[in-house]
C-alpha positions as CSV (number, residue, x, y, z in Angstrom):
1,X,-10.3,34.2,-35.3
2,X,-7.2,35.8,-37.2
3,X,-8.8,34.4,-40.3
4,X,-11.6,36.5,-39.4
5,X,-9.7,39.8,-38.1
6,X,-7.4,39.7,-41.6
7,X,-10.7,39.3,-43.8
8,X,-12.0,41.9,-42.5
9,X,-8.7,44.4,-42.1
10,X,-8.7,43.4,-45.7
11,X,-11.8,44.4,-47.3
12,X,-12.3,47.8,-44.7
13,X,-8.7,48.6,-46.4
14,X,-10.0,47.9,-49.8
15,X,-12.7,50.0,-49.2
16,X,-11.0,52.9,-48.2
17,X,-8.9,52.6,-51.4
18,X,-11.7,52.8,-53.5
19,X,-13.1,55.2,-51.9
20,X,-10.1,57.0,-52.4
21,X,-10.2,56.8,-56.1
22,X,-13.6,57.4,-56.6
23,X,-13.0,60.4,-55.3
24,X,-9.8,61.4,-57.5
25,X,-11.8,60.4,-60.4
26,X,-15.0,62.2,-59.1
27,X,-12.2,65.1,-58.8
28,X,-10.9,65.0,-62.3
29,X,-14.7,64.9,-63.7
30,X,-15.7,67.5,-61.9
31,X,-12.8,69.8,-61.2
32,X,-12.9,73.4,-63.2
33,X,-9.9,73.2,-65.5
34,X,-7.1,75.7,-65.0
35,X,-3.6,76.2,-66.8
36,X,-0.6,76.9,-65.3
37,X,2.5,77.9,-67.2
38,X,5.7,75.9,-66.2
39,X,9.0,78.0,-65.6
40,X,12.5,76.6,-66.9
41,X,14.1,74.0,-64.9
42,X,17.6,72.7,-64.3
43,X,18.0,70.6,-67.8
44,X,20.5,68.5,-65.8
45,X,17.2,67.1,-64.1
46,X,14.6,68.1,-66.7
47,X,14.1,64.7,-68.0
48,X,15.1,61.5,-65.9
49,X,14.2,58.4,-67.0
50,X,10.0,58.3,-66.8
51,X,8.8,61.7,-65.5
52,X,9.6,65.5,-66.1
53,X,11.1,67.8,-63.3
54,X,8.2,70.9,-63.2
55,X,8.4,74.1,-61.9
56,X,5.2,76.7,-62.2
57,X,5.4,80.3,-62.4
58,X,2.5,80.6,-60.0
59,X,4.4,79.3,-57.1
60,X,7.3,81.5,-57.6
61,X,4.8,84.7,-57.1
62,X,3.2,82.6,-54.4
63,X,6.9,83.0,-52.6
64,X,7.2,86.4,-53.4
65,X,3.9,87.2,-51.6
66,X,4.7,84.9,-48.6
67,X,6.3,86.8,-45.3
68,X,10.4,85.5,-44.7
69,X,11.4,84.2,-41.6
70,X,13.0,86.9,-39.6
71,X,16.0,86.8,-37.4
72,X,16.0,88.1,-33.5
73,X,17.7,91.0,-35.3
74,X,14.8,91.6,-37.4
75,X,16.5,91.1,-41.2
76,X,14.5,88.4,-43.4
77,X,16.6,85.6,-44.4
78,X,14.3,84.4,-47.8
79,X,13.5,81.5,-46.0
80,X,9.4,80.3,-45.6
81,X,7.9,79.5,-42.9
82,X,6.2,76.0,-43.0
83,X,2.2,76.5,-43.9
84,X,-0.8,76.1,-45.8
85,X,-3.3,78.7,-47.5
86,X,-5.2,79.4,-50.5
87,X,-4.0,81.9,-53.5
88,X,-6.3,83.9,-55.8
89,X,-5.6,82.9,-59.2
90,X,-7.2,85.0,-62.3
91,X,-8.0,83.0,-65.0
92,X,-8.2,85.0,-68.8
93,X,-10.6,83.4,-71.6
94,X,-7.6,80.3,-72.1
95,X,-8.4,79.4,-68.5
96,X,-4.3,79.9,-67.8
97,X,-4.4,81.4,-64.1
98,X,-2.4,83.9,-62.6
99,X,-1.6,85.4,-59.8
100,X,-3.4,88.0,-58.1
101,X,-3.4,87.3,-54.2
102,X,-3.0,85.6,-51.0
103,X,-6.2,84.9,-50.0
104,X,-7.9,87.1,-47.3
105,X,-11.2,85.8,-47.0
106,X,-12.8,88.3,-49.5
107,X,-15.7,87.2,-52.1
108,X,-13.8,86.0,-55.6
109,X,-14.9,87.7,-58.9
110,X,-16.3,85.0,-61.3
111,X,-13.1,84.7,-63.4
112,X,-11.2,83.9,-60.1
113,X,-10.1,80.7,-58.1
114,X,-8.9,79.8,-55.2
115,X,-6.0,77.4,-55.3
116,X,-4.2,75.2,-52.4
117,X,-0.7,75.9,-51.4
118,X,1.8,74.5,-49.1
119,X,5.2,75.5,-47.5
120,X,7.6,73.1,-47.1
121,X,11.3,73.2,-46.9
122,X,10.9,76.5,-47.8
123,X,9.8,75.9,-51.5
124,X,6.0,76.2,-52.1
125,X,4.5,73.4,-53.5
126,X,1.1,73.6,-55.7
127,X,-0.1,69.7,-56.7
128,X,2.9,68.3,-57.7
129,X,6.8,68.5,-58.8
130,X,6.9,65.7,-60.8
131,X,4.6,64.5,-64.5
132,X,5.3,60.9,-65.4
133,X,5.1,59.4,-68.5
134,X,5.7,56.8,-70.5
135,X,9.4,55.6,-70.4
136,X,11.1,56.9,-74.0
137,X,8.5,59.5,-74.7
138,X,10.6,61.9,-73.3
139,X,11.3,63.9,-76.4
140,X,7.6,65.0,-77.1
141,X,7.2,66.8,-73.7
142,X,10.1,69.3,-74.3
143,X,7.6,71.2,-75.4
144,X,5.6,71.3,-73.0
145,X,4.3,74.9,-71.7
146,X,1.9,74.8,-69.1
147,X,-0.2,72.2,-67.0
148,X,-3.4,71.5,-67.0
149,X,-5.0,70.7,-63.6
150,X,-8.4,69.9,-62.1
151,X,-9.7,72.4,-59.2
152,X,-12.0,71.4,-57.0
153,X,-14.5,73.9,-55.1
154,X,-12.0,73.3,-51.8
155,X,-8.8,74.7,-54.3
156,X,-7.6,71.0,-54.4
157,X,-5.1,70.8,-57.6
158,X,-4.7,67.4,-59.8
159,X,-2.3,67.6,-63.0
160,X,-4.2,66.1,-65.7
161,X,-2.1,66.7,-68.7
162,X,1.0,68.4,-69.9
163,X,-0.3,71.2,-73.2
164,X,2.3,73.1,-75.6
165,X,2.9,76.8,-76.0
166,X,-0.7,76.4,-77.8
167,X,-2.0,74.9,-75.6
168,X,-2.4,71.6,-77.1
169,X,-2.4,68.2,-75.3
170,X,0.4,67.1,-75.5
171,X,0.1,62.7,-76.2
């Protein structure tokens, strides 16, 4: 009978893995491309070992736009308030996407996108923090510009690939 119960925990968990990826890579096929210019970070923690440090300039408007935490006395303190929403991002003819808005529920124009945000810690965070690569490639993705991500129609970010001031892919 356990034999039975751990066959079977084991392949439903399987399942739901691949289901999981097939999804990611249904995600990357399908998601409308957007670019994101990155924003100076610490170089103390730019590089470390295998993956690069990333900061988007879209997040810091994203803050900017947010309501601060208020005391009892009333004065904001800069801090955010744990939550989710969506952004309005403009895209221009390079696809890079700006900011434009919180979202309010209104219908986007055709060169606009909706993009998922979180608040946590007080930072907001878009997909991800963090690009990893290839341990001793380090050098080549000092250049690197902007990030390109995959959308999806629900403003679901993946970071497909790191691009230069040209917006080159950068290998």
């Amino acid at each position: 009978m356990h034999r039975v119960v751990a066959v079977v925990t084991t392949i439903v968990i399987l399942g739901l893995v691949n289901w999981s990826i097939i999804q990611k890579e249904k995600h990357l096929a399908e998601g409308r491309r957007v670019n994101l210019s990155l924003m100076p970070v610490d170089p103390r923690s730019l590089m470390q070992g295998d993956y690069m440090a990333l900061r988007f300039s879209l997040a810091e408007k994203v803050r900017a736009a947010l309501p601060q935490v208020k005391s009892s006395t009333g004065q904001r303190h800069g801090i955010l308030a744990t939550s989710d929403g969506h952004v309005v991002v403009k895209l221009d003819e390079q696809s890079i996407g700006t900011f434009k808005s919180i979202y309010s529920g209104k219908t986007l124009a055709n060169n606009e996108i909706l993009m998922h945000y979180r608040v946590r810690n007080g930072k907001v965070k878009l997909a991800t923090n963090a690009y990893f690569f290839q341990e001793g490639h380090a050098k080549k993705y000092e250049s690197a510009k902007f990030g390109q991500f995959a959308v999806n129609k629900e403003g679901e970010l993946l970071l497909v690939l790191m691009l230069d001031e040209h917006l080159n892919k950068i290998d």
